[in-house]
C-alpha positions as CSV (number, residue, x, y, z in Angstrom):
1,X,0.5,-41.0,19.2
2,X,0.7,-37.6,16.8
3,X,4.3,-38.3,16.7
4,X,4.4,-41.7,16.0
5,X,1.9,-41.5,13.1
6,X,3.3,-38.5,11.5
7,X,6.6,-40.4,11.6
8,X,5.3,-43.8,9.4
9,X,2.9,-42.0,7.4
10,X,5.4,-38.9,5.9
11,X,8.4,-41.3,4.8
12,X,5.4,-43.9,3.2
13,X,3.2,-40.8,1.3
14,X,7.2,-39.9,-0.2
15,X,8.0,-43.3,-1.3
16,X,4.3,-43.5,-3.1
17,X,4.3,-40.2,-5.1
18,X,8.4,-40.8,-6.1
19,X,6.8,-44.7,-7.5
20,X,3.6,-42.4,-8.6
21,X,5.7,-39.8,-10.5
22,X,7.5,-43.4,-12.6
23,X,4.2,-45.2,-13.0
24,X,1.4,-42.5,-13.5
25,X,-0.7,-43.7,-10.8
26,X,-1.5,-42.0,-8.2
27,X,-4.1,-44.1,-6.0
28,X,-1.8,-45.3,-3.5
29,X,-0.7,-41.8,-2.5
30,X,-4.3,-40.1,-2.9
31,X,-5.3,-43.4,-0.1
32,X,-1.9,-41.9,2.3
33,X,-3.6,-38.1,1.8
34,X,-7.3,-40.0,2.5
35,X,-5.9,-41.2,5.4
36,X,-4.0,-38.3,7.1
37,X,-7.5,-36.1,6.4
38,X,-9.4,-38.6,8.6
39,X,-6.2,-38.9,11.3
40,X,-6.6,-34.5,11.6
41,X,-10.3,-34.3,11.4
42,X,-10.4,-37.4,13.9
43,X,-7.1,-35.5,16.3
44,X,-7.6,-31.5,15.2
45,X,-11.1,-30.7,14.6
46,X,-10.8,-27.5,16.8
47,X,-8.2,-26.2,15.2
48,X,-8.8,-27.8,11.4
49,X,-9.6,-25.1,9.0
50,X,-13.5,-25.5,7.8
51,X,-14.1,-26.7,3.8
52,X,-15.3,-23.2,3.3
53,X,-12.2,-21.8,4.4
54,X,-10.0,-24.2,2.3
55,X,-11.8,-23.4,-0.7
56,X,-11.9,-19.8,0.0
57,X,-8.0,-20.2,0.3
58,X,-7.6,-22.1,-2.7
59,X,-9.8,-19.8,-4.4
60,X,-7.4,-16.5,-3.5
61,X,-4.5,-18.4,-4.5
62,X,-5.8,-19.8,-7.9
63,X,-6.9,-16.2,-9.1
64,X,-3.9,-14.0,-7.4
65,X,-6.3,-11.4,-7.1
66,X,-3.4,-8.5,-5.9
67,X,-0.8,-9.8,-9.1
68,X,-4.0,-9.6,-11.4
69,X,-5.0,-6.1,-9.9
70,X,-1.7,-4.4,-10.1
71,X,-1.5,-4.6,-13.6
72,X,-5.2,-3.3,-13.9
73,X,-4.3,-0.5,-11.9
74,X,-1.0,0.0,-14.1
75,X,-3.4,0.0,-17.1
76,X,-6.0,2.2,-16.2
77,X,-3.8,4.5,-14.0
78,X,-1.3,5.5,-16.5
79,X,-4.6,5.4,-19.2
80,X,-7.0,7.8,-17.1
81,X,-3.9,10.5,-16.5
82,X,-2.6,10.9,-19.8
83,X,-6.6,11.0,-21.2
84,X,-7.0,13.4,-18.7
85,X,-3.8,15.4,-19.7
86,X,-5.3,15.9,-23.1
87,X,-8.5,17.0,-21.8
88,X,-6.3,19.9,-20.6
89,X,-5.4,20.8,-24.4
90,X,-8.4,19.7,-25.9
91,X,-12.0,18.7,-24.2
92,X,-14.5,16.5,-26.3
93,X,-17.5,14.7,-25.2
94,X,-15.6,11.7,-26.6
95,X,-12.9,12.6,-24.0
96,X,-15.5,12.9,-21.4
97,X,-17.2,9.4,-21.6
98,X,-13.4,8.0,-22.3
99,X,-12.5,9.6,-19.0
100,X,-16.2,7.9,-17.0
101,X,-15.9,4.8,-18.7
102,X,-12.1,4.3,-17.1
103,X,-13.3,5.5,-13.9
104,X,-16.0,3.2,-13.7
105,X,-14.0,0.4,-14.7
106,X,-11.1,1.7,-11.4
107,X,-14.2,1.4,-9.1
108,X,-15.2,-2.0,-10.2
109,X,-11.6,-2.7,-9.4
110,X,-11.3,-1.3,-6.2
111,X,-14.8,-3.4,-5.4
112,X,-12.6,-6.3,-6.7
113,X,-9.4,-5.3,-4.1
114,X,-12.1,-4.7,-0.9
115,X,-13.4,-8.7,-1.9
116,X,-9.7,-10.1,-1.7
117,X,-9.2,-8.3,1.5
118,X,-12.3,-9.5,3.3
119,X,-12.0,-13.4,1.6
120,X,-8.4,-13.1,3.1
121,X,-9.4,-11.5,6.6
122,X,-12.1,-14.4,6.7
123,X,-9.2,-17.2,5.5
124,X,-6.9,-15.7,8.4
125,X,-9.1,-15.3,10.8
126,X,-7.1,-11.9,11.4
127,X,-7.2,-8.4,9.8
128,X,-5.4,-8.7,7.1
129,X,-3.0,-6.1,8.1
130,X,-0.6,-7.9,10.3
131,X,2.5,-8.9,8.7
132,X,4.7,-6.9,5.4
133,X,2.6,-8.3,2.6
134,X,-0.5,-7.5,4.8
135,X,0.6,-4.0,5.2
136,X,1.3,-3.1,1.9
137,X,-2.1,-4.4,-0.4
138,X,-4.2,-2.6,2.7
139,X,-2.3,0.7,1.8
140,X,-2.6,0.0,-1.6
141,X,-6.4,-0.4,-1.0
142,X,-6.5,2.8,1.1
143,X,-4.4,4.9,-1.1
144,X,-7.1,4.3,-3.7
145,X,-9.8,4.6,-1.4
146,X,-8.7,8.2,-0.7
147,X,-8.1,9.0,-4.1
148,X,-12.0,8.1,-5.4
149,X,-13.1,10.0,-2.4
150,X,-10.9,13.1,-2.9
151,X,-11.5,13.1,-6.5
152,X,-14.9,13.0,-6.9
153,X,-14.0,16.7,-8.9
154,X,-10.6,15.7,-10.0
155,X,-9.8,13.0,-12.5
156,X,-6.2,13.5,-12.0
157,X,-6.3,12.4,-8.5
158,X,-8.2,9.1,-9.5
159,X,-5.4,8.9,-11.7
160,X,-2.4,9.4,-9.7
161,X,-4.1,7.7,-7.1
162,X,-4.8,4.2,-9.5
163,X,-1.0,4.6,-10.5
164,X,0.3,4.5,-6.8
165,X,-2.0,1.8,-6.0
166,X,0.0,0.0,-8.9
167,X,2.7,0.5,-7.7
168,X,3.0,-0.5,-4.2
169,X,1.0,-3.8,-5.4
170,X,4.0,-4.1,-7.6
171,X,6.1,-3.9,-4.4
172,X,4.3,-6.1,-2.3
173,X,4.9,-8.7,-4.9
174,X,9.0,-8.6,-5.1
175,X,11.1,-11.3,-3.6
176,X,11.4,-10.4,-0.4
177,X,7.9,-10.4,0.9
178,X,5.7,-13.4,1.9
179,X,2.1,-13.8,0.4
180,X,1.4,-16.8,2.3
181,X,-1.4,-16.9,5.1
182,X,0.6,-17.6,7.9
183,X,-0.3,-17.9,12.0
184,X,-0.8,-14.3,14.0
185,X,2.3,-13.7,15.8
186,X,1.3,-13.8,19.4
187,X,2.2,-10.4,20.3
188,X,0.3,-9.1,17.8
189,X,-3.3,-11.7,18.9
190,X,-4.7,-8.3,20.0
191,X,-7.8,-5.9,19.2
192,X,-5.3,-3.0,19.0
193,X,-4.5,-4.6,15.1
194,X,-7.5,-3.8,14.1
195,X,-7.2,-0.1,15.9
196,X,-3.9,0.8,16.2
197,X,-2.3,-1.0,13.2
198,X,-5.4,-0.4,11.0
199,X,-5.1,3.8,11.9
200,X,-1.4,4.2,11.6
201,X,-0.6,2.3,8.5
202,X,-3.7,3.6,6.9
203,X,-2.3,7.0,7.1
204,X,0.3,6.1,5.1
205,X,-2.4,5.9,1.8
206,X,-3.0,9.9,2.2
207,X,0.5,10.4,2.5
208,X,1.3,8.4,-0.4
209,X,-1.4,10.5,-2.0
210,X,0.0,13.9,-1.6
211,X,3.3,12.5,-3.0
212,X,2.4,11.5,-6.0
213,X,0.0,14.7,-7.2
214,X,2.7,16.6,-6.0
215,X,5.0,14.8,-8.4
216,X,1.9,15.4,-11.0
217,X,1.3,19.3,-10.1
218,X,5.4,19.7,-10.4
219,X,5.1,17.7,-14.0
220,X,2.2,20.1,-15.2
221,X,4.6,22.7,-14.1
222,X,6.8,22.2,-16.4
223,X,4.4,21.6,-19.4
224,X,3.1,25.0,-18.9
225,X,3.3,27.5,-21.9
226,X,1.9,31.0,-22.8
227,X,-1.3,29.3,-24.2
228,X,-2.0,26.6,-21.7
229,X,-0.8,29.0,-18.8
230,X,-4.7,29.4,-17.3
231,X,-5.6,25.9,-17.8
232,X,-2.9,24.4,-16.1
233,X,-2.8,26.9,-13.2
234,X,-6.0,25.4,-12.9
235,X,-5.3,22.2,-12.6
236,X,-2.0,22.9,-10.6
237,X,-4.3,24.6,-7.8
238,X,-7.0,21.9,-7.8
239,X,-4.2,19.2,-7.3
240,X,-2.5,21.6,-4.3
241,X,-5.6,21.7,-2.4
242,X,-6.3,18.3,-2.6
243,X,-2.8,17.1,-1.6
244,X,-3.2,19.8,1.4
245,X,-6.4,18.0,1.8
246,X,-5.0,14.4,1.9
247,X,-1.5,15.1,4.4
248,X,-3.8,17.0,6.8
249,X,-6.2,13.5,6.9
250,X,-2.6,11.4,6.9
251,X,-1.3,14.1,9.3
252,X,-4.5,13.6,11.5
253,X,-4.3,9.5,11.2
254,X,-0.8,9.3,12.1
255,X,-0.9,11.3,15.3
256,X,-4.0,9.1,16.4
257,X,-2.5,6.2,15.6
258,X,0.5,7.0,17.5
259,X,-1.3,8.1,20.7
260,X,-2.9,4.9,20.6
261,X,0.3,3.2,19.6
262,X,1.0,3.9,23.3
263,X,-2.0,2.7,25.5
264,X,-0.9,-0.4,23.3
265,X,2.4,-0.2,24.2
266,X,1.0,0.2,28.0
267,X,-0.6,-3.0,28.1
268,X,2.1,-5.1,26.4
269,X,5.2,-3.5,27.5
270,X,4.4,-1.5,30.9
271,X,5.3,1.7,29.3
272,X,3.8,4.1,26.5
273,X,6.9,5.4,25.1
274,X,10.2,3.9,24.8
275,X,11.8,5.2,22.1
276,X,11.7,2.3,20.1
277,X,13.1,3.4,16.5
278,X,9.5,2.9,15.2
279,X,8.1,4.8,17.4
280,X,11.0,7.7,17.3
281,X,10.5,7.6,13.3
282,X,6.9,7.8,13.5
283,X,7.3,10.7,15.7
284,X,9.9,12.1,13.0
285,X,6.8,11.7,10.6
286,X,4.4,13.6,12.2
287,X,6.9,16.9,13.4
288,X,7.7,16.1,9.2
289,X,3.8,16.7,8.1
290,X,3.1,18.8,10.4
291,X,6.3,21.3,9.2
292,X,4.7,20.8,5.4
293,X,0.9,21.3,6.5
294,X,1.6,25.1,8.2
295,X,4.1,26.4,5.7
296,X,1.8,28.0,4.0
297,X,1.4,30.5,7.7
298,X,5.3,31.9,6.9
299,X,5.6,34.2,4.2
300,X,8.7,32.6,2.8
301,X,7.7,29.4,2.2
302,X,4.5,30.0,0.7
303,X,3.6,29.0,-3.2
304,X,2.5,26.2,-4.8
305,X,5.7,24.7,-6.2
306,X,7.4,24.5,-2.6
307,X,4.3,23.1,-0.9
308,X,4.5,20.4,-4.3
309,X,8.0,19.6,-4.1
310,X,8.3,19.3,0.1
311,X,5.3,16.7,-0.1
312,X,7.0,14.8,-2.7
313,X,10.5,14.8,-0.8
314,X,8.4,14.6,2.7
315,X,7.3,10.9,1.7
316,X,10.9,9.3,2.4
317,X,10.0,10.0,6.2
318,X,7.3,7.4,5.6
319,X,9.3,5.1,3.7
320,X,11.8,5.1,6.2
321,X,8.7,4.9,8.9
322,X,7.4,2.1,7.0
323,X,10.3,0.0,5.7
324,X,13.4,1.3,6.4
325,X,12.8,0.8,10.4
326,X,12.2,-2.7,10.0
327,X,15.5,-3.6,7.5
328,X,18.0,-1.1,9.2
329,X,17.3,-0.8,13.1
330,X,16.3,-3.2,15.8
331,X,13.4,-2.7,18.2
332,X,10.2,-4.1,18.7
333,X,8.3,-3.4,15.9
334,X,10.5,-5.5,13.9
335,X,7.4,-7.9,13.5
336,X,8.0,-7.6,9.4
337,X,11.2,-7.2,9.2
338,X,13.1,-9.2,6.4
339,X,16.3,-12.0,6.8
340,X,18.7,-9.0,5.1
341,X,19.3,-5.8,4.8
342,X,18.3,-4.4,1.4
343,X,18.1,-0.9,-0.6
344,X,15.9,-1.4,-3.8
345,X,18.0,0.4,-6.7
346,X,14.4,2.0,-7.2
347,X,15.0,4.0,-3.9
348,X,18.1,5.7,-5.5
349,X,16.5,6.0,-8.8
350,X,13.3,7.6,-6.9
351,X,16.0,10.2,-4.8
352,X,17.6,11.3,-8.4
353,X,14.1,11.5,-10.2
354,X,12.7,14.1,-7.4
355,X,16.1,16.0,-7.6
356,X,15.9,16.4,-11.5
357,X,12.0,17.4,-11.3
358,X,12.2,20.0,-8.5
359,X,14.9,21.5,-10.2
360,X,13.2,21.5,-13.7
361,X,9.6,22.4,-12.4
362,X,11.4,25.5,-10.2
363,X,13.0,27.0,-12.9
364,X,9.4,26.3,-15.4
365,X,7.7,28.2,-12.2
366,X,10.0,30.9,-11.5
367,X,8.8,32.1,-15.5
368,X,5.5,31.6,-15.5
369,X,4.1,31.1,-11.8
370,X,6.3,33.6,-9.9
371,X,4.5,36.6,-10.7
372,X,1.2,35.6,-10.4
């Protein structure tokens, strides 16, 4: 009966809006849309969404709330550093309130983000963590989450933090990822998404943390001078224990998630470890962070630019954790995985960028940090 229905009614509702579309009236299709409501309420009412749900729905997709934010956070991100830059040079009480006004208006934000994630989880009726798109406005949302929390003492960090969460927005937004609200795949109609999945890619936030003030501690490197030397070792050391703070938490998150990664893969697969290449990469990750975390206990790798420039450049483990496994190797965590193979030019403009810095920031070190 479904079939037969659906087979007069979709050909007629065409016909209707292509005369609609010449004529400007639209009654006869609106009775067609009238009448295949009442056919799925009358045939689907178990699996219908609710009005609520609709609305909510039609409400996410009328505001964009992720587009709107990224270019919030693009504002305010890049705003809040380069106030807080000059506060370095020069500190007002007009800097000050600049500097709590932005940050309020971040948090308001971030409020804004944790409302789109929990209208969308409630739309779904899944965590809203579950497919590429998913993925990245979560770690977006995390990344910035770790960044008010670590930097309740360090602007910068709110900073870097609102820049990156800008940026993978941005990302999450290209071409080649899916915003709509789609079916749970049925391998992944488990509680482990909200444990596993939630744990794993979370840690991803603190990594992407560490990255980015390393990329900001090797910048203020290189803007040191003989006037600004003691101010900006300051900073330099507030930044490096905070991005030692935020890879031990991601370093912590990941290895969890991992563990539990297994007791998943247990129950789905019949065996905890196969070494699928997400799993192998994840593993990769870990050994990575973990490498980074304890150089500081051999006395040839200590000092703050190579702790700095290893977390920047330890980030492309991640990447290739997080993307790369998905577009360039087949297992079975190829849930998110794209139609093509790609390599944004941004990855090899990213690779040149961290080159040019470490090389720049080493040589601004060796003259001014070396010593002390």
């Amino acid at each position: 009966m479904d079939s037969v229905y659906t087979r007069q009614i979709i050909p007629i509702y065409r016909q209707s809006l292509l005369e609609a579309r010449k004529t400007g009236d639209y009654s006869k299709p609106d009775k067609y849309v009238e009448s295949i409501k009442s056919f799925q309420k009358k045939f689907g009412s178990e699996v219908l969404p609710s009005d609520r749900k609709i609305k909510a729905e039609i409400a996410l997709n009328k505001y964009d709330i992720f587009r709107t934010l990224y270019r919030y956070y693009l504002i305010l991100g890049v705003l809040l550093m380069v106030v807080v830059i000059a506060r370095i040079f020069r500190d007002s009480k007009i800097i000050k309130g600049l500097i709590y006004g932005i940050i309020g208006i971040i948090i308001i934000t971030f409020i804004m983000h944790t409302a789109g994630l929990i209208i969308r989880w409630y739309v779904s009726g899944h965590a809203p963590w579950s497919d590429a798109y998913e993925s990245m406005i979560y770690v977006a949302w995390i990344t910035l989450g770790m960044g008010l929390a670590l930097g309740r003492k360090s602007d910068l960090t709110i900073a870097a933090t609102t820049f990156v969460a800008a940026i993978i927005l941005f990302f999450a937004h290209e071409n080649w990822t899916d915003p709509a609200i789609a079916n749970l795949q049925p391998v992944l109609d488990s509680y482990w998404v909200l444990i596993h999945v939630s744990i794993i890619v979370g840690s991803y936030g603190p990594f992407f943390v560490g990255c980015i003030l390393g990329v900001i501690a090797l910048i203020l490197m290189i803007m040191t001078t003989g006037s600004n030397k003691k101010k900006m070792d300051l900073a330099i050391k507030e930044l490096t224990i905070i991005n030692e703070m935020a890879l031990t938490i991601g370093l912590v998150m990941l290895t969890i998630g991992n563990f539990l990664g297994g007791m998943w893969a247990n129950e789905s697969w019949g065996r905890y470890w196969g070494w699928d290449p997400k799993e192998t990469w994840a593993l990769v990750s870990i050994m990575v962070y973990a490498f980074v975390i304890h150089m500081r206990l051999v006395p040839g790798l200590r000092g703050k630019w190579l702790y700095n420039f290893i977390s920047v450049i330890a980030v492309y483990s991640i990447l290739m954790t997080y993307f790369g496994v998905n577009f360039y190797l087949k297992g079975l965590h190829s849930y998110a995985s794209g139609d093509k193979v790609i390599t944004p030019n941004s990855v090899y403009y990213s690779i040149m960028f961290a080159i040019v810095l470490g090389g720049v920031s080493y040589w601004k070190y060796k003259k001014h940090y070396k010593k002390s």
